[in-house]
DRENDO-1510 file (C-alpha; in Angstrom, 1 decimal, always signed):
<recs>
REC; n; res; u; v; w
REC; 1; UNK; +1.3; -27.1; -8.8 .
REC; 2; UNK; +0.5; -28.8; -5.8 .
REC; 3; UNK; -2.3; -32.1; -6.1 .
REC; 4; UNK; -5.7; -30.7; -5.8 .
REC; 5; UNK; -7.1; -30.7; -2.2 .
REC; 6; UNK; -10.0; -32.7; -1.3 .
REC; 7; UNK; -13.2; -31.1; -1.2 .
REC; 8; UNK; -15.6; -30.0; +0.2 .
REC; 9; UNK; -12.7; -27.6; +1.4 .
REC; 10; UNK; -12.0; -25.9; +4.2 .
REC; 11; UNK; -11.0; -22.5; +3.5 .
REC; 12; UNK; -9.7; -19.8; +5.2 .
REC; 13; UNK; -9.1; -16.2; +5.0 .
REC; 14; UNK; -6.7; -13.8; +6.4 .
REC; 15; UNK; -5.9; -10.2; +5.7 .
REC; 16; UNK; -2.6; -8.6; +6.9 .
REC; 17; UNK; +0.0; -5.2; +6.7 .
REC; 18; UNK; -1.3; -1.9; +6.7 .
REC; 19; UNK; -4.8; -1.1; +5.5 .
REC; 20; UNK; -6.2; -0.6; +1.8 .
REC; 21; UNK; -8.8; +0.4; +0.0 .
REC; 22; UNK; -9.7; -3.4; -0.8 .
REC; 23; UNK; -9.3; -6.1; +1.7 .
REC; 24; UNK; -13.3; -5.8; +2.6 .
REC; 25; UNK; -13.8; -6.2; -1.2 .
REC; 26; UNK; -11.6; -8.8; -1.2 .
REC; 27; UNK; -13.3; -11.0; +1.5 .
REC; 28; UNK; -16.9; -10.2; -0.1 .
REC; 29; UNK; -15.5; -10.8; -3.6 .
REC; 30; UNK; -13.6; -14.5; -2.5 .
REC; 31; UNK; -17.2; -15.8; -0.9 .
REC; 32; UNK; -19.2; -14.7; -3.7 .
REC; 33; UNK; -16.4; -16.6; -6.3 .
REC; 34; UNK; -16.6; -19.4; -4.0 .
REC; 35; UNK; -20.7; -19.3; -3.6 .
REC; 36; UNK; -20.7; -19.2; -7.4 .
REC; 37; UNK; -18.3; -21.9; -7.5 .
REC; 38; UNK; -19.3; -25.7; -7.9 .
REC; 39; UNK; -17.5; -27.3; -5.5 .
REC; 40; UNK; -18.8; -27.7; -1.7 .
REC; 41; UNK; -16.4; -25.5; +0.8 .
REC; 42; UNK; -16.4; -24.4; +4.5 .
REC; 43; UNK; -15.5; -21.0; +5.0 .
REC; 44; UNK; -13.2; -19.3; +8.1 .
REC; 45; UNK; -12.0; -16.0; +8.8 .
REC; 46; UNK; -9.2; -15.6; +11.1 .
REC; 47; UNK; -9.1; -12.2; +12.9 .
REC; 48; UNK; -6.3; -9.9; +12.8 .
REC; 49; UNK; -4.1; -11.7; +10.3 .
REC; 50; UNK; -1.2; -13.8; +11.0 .
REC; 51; UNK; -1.9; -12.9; +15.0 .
REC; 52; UNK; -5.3; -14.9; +14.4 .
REC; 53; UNK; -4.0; -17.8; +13.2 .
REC; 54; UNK; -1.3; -18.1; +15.9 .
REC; 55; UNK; -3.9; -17.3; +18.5 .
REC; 56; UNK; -6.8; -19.1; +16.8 .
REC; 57; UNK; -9.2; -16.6; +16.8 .
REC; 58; UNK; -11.4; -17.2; +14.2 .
REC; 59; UNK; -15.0; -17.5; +13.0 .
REC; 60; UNK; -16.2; -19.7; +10.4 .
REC; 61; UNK; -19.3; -18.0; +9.5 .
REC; 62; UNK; -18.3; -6.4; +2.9 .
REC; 63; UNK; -17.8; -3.8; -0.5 .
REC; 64; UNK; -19.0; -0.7; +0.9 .
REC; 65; UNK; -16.9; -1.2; +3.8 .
REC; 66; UNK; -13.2; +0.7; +4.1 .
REC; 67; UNK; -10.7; -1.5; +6.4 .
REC; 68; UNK; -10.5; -4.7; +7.0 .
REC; 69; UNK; -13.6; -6.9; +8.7 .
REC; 70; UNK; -11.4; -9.3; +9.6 .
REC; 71; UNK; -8.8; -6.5; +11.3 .
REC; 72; UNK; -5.2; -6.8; +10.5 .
REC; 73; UNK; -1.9; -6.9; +12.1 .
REC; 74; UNK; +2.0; -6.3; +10.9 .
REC; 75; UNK; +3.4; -9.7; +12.5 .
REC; 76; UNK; +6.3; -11.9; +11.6 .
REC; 77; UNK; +6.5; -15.7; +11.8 .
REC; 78; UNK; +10.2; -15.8; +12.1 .
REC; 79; UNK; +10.6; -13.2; +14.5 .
REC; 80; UNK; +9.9; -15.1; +17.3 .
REC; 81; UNK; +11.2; -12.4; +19.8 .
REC; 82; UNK; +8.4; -10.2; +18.4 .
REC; 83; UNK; +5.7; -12.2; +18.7 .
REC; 84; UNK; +6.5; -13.7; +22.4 .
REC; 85; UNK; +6.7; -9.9; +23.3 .
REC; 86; UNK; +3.4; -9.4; +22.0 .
REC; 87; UNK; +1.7; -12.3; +23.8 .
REC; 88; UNK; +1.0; -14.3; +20.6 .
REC; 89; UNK; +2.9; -17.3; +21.1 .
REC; 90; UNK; +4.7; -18.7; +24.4 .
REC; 91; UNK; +8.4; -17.5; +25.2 .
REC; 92; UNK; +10.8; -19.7; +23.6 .
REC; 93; UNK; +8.3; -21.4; +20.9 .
REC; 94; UNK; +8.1; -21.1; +17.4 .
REC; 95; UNK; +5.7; -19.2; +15.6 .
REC; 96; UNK; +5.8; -20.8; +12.2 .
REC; 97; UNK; +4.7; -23.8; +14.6 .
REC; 98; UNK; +2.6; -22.5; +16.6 .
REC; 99; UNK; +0.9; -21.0; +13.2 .
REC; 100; UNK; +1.2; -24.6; +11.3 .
REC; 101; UNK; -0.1; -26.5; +14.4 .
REC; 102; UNK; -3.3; -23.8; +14.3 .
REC; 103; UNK; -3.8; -25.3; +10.4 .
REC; 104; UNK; -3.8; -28.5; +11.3 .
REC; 105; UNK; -6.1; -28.4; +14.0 .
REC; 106; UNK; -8.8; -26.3; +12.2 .
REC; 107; UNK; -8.3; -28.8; +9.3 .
REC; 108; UNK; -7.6; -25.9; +6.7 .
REC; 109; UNK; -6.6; -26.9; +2.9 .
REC; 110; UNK; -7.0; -23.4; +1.4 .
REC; 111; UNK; -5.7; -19.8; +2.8 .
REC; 112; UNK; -6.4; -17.3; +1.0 .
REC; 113; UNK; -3.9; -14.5; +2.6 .
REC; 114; UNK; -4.9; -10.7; +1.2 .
REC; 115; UNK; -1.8; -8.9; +1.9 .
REC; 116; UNK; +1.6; -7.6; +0.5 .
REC; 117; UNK; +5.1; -9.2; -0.5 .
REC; 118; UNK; +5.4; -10.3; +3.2 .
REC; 119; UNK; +1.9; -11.7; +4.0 .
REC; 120; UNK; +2.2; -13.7; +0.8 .
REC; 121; UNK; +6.0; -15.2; +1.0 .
REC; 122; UNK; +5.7; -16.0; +4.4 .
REC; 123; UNK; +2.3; -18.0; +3.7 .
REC; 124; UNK; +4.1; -19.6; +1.4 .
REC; 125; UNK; +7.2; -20.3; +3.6 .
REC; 126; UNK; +4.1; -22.1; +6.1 .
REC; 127; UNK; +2.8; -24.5; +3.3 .
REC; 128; UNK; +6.5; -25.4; +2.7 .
REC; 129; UNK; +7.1; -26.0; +6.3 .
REC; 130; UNK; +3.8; -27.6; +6.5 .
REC; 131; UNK; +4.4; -30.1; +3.1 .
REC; 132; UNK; +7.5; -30.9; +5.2 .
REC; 133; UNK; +5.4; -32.8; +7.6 .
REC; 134; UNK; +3.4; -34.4; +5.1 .
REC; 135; UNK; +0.4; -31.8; +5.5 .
REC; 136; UNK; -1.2; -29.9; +2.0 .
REC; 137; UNK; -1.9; -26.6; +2.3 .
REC; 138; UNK; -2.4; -24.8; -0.6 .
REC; 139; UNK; -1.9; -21.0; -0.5 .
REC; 140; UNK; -3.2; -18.5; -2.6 .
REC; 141; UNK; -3.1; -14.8; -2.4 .
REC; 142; UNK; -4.1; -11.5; -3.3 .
REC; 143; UNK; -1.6; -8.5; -3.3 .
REC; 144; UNK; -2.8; -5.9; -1.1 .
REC; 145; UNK; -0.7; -2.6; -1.3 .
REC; 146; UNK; -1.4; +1.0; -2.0 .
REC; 147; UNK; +2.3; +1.6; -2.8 .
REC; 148; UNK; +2.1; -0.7; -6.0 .
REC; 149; UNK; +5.6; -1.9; -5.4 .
REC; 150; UNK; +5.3; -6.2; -5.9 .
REC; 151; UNK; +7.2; -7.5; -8.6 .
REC; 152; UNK; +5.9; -9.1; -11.2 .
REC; 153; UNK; +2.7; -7.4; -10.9 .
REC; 154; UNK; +1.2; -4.8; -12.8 .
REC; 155; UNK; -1.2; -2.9; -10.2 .
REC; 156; UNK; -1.6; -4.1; -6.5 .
REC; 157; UNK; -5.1; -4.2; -5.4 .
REC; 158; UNK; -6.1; -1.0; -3.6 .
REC; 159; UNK; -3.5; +1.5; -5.1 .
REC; 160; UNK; -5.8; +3.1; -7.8 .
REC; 161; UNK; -8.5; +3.8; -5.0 .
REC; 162; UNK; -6.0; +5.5; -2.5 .
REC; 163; UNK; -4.7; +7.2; -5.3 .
REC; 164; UNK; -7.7; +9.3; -5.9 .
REC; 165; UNK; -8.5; +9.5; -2.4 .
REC; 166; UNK; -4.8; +10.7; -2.2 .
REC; 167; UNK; -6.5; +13.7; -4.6 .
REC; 168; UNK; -9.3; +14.0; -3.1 .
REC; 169; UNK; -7.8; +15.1; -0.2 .
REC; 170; UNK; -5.6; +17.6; -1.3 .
REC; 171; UNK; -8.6; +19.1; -3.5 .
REC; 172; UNK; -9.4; +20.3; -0.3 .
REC; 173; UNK; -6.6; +20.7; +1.6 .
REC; 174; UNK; -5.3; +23.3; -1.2 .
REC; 175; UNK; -7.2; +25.8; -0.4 .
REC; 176; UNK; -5.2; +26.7; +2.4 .
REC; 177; UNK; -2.9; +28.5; -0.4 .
REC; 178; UNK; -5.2; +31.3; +0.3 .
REC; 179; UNK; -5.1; +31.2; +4.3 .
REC; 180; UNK; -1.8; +32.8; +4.3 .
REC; 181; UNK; +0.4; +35.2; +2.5 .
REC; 182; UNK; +3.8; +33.2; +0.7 .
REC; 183; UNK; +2.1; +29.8; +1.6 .
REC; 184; UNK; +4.1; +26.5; +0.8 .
REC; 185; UNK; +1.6; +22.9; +1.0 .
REC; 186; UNK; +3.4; +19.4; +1.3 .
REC; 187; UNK; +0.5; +17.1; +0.6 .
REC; 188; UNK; +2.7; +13.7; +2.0 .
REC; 189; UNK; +1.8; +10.5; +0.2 .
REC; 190; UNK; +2.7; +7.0; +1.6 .
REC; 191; UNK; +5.2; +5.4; -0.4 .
REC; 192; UNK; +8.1; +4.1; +1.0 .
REC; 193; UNK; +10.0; +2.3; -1.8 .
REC; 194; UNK; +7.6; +3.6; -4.7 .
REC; 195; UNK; +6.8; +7.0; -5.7 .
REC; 196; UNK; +3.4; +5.5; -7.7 .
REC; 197; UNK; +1.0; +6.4; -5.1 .
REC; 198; UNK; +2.3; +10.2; -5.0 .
REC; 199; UNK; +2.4; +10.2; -9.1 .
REC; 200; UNK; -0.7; +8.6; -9.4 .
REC; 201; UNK; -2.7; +11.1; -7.0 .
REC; 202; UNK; -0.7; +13.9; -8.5 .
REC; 203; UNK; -2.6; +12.9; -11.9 .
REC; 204; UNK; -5.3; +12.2; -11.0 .
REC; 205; UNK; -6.0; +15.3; -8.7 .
REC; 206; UNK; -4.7; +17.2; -11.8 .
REC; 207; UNK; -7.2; +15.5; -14.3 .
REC; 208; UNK; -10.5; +15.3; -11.8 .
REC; 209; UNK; -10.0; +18.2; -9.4 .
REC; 210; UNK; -7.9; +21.0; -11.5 .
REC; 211; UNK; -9.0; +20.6; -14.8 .
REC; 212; UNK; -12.7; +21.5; -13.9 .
REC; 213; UNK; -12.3; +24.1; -11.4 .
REC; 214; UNK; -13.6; +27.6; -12.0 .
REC; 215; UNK; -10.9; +30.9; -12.4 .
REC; 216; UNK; -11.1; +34.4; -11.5 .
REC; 217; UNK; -8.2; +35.9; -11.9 .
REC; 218; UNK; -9.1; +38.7; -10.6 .
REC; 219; UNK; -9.3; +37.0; -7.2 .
REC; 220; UNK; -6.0; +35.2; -7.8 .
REC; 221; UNK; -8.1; +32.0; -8.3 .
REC; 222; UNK; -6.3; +30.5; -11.0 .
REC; 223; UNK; -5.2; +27.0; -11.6 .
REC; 224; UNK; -1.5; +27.6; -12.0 .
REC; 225; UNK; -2.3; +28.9; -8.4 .
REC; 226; UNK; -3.8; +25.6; -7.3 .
REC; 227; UNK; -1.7; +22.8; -9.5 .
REC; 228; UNK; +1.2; +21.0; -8.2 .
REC; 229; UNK; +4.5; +22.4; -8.4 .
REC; 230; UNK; +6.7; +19.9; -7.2 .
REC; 231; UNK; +6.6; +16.0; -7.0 .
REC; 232; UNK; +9.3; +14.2; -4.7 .
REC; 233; UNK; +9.6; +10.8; -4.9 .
REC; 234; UNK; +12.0; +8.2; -3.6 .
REC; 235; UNK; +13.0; +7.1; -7.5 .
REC; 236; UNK; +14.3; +11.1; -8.4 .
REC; 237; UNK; +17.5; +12.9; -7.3 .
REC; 238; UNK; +16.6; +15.9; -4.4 .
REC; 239; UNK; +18.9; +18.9; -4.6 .
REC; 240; UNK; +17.1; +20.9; -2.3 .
REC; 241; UNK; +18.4; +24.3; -3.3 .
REC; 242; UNK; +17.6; +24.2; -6.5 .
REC; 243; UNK; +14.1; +22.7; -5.2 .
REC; 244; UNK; +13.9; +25.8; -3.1 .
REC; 245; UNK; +15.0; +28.4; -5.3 .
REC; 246; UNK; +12.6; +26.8; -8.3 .
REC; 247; UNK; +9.4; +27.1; -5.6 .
REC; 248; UNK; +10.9; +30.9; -4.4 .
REC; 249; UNK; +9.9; +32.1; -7.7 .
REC; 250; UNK; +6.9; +30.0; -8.0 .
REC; 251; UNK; +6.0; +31.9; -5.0 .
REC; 252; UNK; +6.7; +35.1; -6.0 .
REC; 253; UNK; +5.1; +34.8; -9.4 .
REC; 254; UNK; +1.7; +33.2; -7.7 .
REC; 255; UNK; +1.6; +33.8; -4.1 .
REC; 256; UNK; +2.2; +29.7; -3.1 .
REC; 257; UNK; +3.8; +26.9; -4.1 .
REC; 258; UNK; +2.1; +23.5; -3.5 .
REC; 259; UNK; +4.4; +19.9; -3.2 .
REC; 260; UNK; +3.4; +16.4; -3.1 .
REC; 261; UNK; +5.7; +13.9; -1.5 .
REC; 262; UNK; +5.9; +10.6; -1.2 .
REC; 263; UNK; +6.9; +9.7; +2.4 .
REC; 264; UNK; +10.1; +7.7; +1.1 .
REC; 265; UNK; +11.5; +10.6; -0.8 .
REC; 266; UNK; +15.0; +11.5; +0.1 .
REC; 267; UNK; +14.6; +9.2; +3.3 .
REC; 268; UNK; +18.1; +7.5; +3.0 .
REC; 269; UNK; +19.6; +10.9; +3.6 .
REC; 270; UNK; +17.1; +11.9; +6.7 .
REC; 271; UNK; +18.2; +8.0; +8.5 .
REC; 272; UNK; +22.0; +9.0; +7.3 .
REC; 273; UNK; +21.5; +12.2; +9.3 .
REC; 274; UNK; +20.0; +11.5; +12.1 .
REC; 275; UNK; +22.9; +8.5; +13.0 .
REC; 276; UNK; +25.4; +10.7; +12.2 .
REC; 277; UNK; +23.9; +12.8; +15.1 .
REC; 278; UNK; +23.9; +9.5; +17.1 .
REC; 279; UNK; +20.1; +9.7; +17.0 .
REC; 280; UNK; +18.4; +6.1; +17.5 .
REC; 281; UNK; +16.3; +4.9; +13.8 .
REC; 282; UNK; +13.4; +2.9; +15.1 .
REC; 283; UNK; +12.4; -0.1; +13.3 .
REC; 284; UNK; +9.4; -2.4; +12.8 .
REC; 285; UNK; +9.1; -6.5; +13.1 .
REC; 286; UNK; +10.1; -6.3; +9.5 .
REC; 287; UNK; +13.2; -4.4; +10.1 .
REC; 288; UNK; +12.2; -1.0; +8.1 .
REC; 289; UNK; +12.5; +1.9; +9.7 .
REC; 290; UNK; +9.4; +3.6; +11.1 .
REC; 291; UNK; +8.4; +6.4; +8.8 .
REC; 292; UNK; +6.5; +8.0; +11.4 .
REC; 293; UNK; +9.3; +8.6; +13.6 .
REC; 294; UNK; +11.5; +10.1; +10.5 .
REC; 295; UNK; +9.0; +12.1; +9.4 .
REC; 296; UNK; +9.9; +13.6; +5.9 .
REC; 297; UNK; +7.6; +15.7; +6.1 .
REC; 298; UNK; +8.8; +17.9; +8.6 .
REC; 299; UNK; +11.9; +17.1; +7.4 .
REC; 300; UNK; +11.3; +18.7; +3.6 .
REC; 301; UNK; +9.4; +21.9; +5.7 .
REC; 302; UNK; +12.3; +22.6; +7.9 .
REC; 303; UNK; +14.4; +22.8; +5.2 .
REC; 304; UNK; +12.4; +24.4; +2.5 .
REC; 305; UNK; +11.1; +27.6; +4.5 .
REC; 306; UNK; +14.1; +29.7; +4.5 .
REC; 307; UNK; +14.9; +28.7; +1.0 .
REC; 308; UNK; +11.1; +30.1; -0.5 .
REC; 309; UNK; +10.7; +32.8; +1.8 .
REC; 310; UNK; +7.5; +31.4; +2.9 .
REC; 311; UNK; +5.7; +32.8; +5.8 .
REC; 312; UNK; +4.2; +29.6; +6.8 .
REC; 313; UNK; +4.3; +26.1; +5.5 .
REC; 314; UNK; +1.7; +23.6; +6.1 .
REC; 315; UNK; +2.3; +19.8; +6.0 .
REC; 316; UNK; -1.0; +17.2; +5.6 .
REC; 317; UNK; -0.6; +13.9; +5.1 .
REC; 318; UNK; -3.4; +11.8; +3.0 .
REC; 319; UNK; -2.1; +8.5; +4.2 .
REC; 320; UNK; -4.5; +7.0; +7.0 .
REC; 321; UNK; -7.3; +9.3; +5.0 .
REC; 322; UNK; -6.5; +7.3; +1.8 .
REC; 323; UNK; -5.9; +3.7; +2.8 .
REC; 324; UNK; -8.8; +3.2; +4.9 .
REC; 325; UNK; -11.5; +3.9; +2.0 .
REC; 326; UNK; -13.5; +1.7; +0.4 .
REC; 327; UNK; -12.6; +0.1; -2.8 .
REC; 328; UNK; -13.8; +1.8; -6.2 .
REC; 329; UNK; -14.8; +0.6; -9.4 .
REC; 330; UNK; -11.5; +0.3; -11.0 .
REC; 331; UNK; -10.6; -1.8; -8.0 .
REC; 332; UNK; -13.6; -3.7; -7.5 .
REC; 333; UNK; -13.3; -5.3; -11.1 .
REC; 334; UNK; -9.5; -5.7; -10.4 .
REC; 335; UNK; -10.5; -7.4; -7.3 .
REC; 336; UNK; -13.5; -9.8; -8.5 .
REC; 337; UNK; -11.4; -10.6; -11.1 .
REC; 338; UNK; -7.9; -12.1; -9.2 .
REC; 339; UNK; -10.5; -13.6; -6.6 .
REC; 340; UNK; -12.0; -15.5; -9.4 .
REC; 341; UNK; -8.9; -16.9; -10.5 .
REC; 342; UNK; -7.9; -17.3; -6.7 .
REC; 343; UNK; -10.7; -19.4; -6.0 .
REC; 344; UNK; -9.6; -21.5; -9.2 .
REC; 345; UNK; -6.1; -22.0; -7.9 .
REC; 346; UNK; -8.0; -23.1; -4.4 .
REC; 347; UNK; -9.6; -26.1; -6.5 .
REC; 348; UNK; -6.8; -27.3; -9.0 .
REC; 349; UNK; -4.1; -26.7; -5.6 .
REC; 350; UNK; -2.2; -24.0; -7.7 .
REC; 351; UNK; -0.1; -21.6; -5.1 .
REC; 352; UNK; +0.9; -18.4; -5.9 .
REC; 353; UNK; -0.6; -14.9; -6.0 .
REC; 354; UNK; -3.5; -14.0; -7.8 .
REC; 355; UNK; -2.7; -10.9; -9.4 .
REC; 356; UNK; -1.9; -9.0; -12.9 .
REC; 357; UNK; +1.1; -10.6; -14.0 .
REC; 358; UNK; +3.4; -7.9; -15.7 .
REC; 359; UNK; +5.4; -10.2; -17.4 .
REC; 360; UNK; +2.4; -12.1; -19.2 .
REC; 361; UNK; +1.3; -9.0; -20.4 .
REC; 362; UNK; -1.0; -8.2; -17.3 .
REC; 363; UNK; -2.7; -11.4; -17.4 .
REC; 364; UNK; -4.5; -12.2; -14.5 .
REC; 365; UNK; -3.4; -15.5; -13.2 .
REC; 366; UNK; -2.1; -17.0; -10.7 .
REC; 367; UNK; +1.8; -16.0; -10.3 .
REC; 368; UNK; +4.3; -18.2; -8.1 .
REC; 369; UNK; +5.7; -17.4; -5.1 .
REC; 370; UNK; +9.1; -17.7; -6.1 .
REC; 371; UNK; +8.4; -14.6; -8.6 .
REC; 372; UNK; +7.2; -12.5; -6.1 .
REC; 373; UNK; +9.2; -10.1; -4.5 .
REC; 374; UNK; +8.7; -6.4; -3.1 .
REC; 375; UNK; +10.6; -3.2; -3.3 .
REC; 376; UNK; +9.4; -2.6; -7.1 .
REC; 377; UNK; +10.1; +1.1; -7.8 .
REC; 378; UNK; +7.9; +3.2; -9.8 .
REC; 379; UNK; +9.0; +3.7; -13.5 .
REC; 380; UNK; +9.9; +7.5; -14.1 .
REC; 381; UNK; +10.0; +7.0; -17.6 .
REC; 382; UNK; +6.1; +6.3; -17.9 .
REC; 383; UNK; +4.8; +8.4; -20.4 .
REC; 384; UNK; +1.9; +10.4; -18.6 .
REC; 385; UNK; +4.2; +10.9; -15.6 .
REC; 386; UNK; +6.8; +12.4; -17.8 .
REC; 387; UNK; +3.9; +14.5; -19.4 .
REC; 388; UNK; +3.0; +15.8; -16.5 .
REC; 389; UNK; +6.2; +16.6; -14.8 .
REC; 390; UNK; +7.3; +19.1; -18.0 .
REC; 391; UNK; +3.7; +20.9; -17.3 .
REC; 392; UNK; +4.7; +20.7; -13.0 .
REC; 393; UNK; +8.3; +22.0; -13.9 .
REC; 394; UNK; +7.0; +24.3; -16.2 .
REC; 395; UNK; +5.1; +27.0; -13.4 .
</recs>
């Protein structure tokens, strides 16, 4: 714990990464905690996250608003190739200076940073490097991802939402099973580390869209016809000939065969491929492969044609559809909740990440910096996912 900052303090905000369905929650829900709060604070807003505070834009002046207000941008402090290239900071100069120098001058002694395990260890890595030269900034977070892969915490803020937007977009997207004789649908989740997005959506489209739906048989309308048949995630094995010749009879029994994926299923094997051909694997500041340019998807369709005999397969990805919505009601509590608590840690000087802490049995407090750490995998073993994969397997 760090000595509580002076007050009134001057606060700032950042959100960063990819969208999700709660960093305009987020900012609304930190200025109400702090309007509610007693102590006196200034508020800013740096624009387009880490790129903001390095180029000082900012403004010191949203729930029903998808995306980010305060726009967002995938940029790393000590990749100061990266961000010369990009105009941020001057060739040759650092960016955790140029960043820490951009503090100092706008007199900030709170950021809140609304992003994932990056966003949030490199803020932290700033207030170290700015405690080093005798300045306090106290950082505190709030973990923004719809993959739901931060350890220690129990659900990221924005994953539930995406989830069932994740369903609500194949509820319509499924229909195509009747557009086309033999037709096989991979619905493609984001996810690169952690199937939990794809599980999730797979549950929930199976509990608020399936379960409801009207049959006639007659038709072929039936919900075996429109359920999920397969789910591929980056946590289970892919033998893709059994895969295919499991979905040939689902085929032949029901006319189509629908799959969600998760876009880092079986991904490993796709990079270990395509450098074997010599192909180039494009990477981002972070140093992960671009998923865009691997494209599982296609991948997974390419491959899975021939072995189901279908006549056409059709790939849709929920992913930009998903993350860019507005947060919902199981989120917005989630979020009022850690910004409560974040706006707590602001007063007593408490860094960390305000978040459900798994290991305090979901408490939510806020967790240190050291504890956080991405990459968290989903657990296969849960019970309702284990439920419902004897049900998929079962068509």
């Amino acid at each position: 714990m760090s000595a509580p900052p002076q007050t009134p303090l001057n606060v700032a905000f950042m959100t960063s990464g990819g969208l999700a369905p709660c960093l305009s929650s987020s900012v609304a829900s930190l200025a109400a905690a702090y309007a509610a709060s007693p102590g006196k604070v200034t508020l800013r807003l740096y624009f387009d996250g880490y790129k903001g505070i390095l180029t000082g834009e900012s403004t010191a002046a949203f729930h029903a608003l998808g995306g980010s207000p305060l726009g967002s941008s995938r940029v790393k402090l000590t990749n100061a190739s990266d961000c010369a290239a990009r105009g941020y900071v001057p060739p040759g100069s650092s960016p955790m200076e140029v960043a820490a120098k951009q503090l100092r001058e706008d007199g900030v002694h709170v950021l809140h940073t609304i992003g994932g395990d990056d966003t949030n260890t490199q803020a932290a890595e700033l207030s170290k490097y700015l405690r080093a030269q005798g300045y306090t900034l106290t950082v505190v977070g709030m973990p923004k991802t719809v993959d739901n892969d931060v350890y220690p915490i129990s659900l990221t803020l924005g994953a539930t939402t995406a989830a069932r937007e994740s369903a609500l977009f194949f509820s319509h997207v499924v229909n195509e099973c009747t557009a086309s004789p033999r037709m096989l649908v991979i619905h493609e989740c984001m996810g690169r580390h952690s199937g939990f997005l794809t599980a999730d959506a797979a549950r929930q489209y199976r509990s608020e869209f399936l379960s409801g739906m009207a049959e006639y048989p007659v038709g072929g309308i039936t919900r075996a016809r429109y359920d999920i048949h397969a789910v591929l995630l980056p946590e289970l094995p892919i033998d893709i000939a059994a895969l295919g010749a499991r979905l040939r009879a689902v085929v032949d029994k029901h006319g189509n065969a629908n799959v969600f994926l998760s876009e880092g299923a079986g991904v490993d094997d796709i990079i270990a491929e395509k450098r074997a051909r010599g192909e180039e694997v494009e990477v981002d500041a972070f140093g992960h492969a671009r998923l865009e340019t691997i494209n599982p998807g296609a991948y997974f369709a390419e491959r899975l044609k021939g072995l189901v005999g279908a006549e056409k397969v059709l790939v849709q990805k929920s992913g930009y559809f998903a993350r860019s919505a507005a947060a919902g009601a199981v989120d917005r509590k989630l979020i009022e909740a850690c910004a409560k608590v974040a706006v707590e840690g602001a007063f007593s000087g408490t860094p960390g990440v305000a978040a459900m802490d798994e290991d305090k049995g979901g408490e939510v407090r806020v967790i240190e910096f050291e504890r956080i750490k991405g990459g968290k995998p989903f657990d296969v073993t849960t019970g309702w996912f284990v439920d419902m994969m004897k049900e998929v397997n079962q068509h």
